[in-house]
Legacy VTK file of the C-alpha trace (Angstrom):
# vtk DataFile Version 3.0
C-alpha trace
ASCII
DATASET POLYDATA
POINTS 230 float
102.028 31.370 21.868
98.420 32.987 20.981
97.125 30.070 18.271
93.298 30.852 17.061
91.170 28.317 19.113
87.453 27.695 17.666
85.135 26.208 20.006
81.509 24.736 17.673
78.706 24.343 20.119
74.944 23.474 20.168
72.501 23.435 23.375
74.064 21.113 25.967
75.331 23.460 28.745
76.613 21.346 31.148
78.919 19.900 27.876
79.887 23.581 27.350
80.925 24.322 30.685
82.728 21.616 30.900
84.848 21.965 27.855
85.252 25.484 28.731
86.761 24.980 32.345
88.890 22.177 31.314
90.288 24.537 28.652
90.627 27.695 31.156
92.194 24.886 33.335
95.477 23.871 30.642
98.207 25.981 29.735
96.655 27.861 26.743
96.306 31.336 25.821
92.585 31.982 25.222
92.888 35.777 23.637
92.250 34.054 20.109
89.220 31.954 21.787
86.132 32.151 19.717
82.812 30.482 20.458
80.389 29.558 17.776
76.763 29.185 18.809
74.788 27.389 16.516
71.704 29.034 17.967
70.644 27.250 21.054
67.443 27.638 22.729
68.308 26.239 25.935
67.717 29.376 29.228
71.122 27.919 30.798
73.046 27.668 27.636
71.683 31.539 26.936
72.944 32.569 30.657
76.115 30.313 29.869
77.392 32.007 26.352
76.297 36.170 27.929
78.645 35.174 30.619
80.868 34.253 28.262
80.705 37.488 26.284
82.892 39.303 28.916
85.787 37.841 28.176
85.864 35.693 24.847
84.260 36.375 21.024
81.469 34.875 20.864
79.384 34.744 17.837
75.483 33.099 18.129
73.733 32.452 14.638
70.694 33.708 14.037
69.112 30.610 13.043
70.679 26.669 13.415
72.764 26.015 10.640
73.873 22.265 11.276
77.157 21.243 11.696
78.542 21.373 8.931
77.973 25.167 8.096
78.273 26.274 11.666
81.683 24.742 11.481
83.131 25.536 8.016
81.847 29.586 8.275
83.496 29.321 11.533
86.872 28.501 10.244
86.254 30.760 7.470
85.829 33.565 9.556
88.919 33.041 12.112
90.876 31.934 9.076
90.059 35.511 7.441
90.488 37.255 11.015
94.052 35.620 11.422
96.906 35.126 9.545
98.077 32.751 12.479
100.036 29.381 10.742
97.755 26.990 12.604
93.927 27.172 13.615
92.568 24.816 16.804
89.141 23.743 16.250
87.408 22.258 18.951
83.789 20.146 19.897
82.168 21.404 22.682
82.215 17.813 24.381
86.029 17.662 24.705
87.928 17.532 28.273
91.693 19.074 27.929
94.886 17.538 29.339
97.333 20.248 30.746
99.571 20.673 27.695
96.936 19.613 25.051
98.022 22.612 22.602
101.597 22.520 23.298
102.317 18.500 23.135
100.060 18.806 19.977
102.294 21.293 18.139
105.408 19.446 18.837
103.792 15.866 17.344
102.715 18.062 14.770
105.728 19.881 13.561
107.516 16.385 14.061
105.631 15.078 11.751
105.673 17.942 9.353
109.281 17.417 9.098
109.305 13.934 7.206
107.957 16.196 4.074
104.105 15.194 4.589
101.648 17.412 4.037
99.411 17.439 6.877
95.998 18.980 6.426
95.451 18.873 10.539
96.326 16.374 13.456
94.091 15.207 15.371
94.825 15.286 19.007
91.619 12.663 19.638
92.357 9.451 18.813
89.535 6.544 18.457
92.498 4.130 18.260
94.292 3.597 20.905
95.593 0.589 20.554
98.243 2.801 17.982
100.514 4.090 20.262
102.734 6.450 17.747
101.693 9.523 15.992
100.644 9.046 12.691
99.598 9.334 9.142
96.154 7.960 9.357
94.578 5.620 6.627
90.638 5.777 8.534
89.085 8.301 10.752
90.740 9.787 13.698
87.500 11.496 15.427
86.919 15.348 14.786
86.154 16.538 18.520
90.005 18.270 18.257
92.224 19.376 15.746
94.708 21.477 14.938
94.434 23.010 11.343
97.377 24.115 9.075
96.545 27.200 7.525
98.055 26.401 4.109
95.392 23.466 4.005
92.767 25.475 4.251
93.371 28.123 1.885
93.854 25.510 -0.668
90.599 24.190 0.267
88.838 27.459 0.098
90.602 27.192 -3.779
89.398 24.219 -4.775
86.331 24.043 -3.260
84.826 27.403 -3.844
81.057 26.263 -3.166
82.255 24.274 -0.079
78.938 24.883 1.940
76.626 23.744 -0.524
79.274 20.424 -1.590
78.606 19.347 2.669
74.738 19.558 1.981
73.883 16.037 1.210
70.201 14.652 0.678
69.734 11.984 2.705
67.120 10.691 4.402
69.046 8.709 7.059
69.772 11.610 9.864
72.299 9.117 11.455
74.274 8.969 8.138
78.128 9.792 7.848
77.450 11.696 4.825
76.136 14.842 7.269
79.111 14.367 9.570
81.411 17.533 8.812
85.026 15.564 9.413
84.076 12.480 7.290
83.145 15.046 4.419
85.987 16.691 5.394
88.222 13.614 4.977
86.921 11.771 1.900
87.886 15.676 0.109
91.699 14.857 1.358
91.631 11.707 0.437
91.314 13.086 -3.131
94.415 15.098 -2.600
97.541 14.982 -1.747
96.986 16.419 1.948
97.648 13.719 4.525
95.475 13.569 8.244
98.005 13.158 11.514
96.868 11.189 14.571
98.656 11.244 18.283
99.191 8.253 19.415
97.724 8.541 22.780
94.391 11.182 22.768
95.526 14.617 24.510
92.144 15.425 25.098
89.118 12.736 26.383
86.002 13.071 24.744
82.708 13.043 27.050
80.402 13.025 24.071
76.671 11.167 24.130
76.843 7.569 22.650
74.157 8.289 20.350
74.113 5.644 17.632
75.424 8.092 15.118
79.116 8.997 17.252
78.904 4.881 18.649
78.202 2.975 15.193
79.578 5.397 12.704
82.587 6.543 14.211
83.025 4.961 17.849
83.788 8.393 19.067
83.231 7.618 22.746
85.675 4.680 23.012
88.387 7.058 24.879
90.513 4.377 27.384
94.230 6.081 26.974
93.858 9.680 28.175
96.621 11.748 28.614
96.791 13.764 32.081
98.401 16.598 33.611
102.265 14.820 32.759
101.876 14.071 28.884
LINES 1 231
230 0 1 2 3 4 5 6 7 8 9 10 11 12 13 14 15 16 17 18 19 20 21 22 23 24 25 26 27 28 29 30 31 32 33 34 35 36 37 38 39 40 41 42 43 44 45 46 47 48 49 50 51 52 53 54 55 56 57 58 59 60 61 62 63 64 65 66 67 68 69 70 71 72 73 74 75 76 77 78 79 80 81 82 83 84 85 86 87 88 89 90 91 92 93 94 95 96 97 98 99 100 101 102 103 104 105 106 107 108 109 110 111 112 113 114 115 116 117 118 119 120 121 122 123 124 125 126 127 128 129 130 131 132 133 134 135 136 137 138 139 140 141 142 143 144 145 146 147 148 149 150 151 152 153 154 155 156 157 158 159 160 161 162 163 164 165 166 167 168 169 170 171 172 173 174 175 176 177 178 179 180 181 182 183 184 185 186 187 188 189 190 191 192 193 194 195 196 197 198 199 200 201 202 203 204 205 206 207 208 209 210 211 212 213 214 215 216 217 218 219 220 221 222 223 224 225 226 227 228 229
């Protein structure tokens, strides 16, 4: 199965090539792989993404856009280039167990089938002492989802000025306010969309522990990952 995969990224080349290996490593088909710069300045990062012109899309901004816009114009843009049911979008600080995409659908469609609509599962989970997949009540972690289509056209609906609604004025840089999934959430939250959770992460996250991933959302507290037998 050829799902849309959308891999965000920013500087940090030895992140990248990590991610990318560990993804050309599972059992994924990576026709539908597209790479969003958000123009980095680094020489290796450069060498990194021509390289990875060859064989992927690859799309480099012209000028850093944040987060927040590099990632919603990037689902925009694969959302508008496929009518696939279900878009991946991915960090580019994530390492992949073998059947990440495949265990993922299944929990997902499981799910699905108990009448809930689910706006994405996330196959990171900051939780792990939560052993079942679930409808989640906090924050999962946004380094890996998978997307349902029919969310996303309803939030492209509702929320027509999107871009400028994830532009907060804040002084704080380390806020949650300029965090693109805790946006993301408090908008479901006001819906009736629900957020899914694995109970066990499919994919480990090898993120920094800047203050803003360790206080704000303890992104980097990954103990349970799920190898090559999940």
């Amino acid at each position: 199965m050829s799902i849309p995969i959308i891999l965000t990224t920013y500087e940090r080349p030895e992140y990248f090539s990590s991610t990318l290996a560990s993804m050309l490593r599972s059992n994924v088909c990576l026709d539908g792989l597209y790479i969003f710069d958000d123009y980095s300045k680094n020489k290796t990062k450069k060498e990194l993404l021509e390289v990875a012109k060859t064989t992927f899309n690859v799309i480099i901004r012209n000028e850093n856009k944040g987060t927040v816009l590099n990632s919603v114009t990037a689902i925009d843009h694969v959302y508008e280039k496929s009518d696939s049911k279900y878009i991946v979008y991915v960090q580019d600080d994530v390492i992949f167990s073998k059947t990440w995409l495949e265990t993922g659908l299944k929990k997902l469609q499981q799910i699905s089938e108990k009448q809930f609509k689910i706006a994405y599962i996330s196959l990171y989970n900051r939780d792990q002492e939560k052993t079942k997949t679930r409808i989640m009540t906090g924050h999962p972690g946004g380094v890996c989802w998978i997307i349902n289509r029919d969310f996303w056209t309803w939030y492209r609906a509702t929320y027509k000025n999107r871009n400028t609604d994830y532009m907060v004025k804040n002084n704080n840089a380390n806020s949650t306010k300029h965090i693109f999934d805790y946006k993301l959430q408090l908008r479901i939250r006001e819906s009736a969309w629900k957020i899914a959770c694995v109970g066990k992460s499919l994919v480990q996250h090898i993120g920094d522990k800047s203050s803003l991933h360790n206080n704000c959302m303890a992104y980097c507290r990954v103990n349970n990952f799920v190898g090559e037998n999940a």
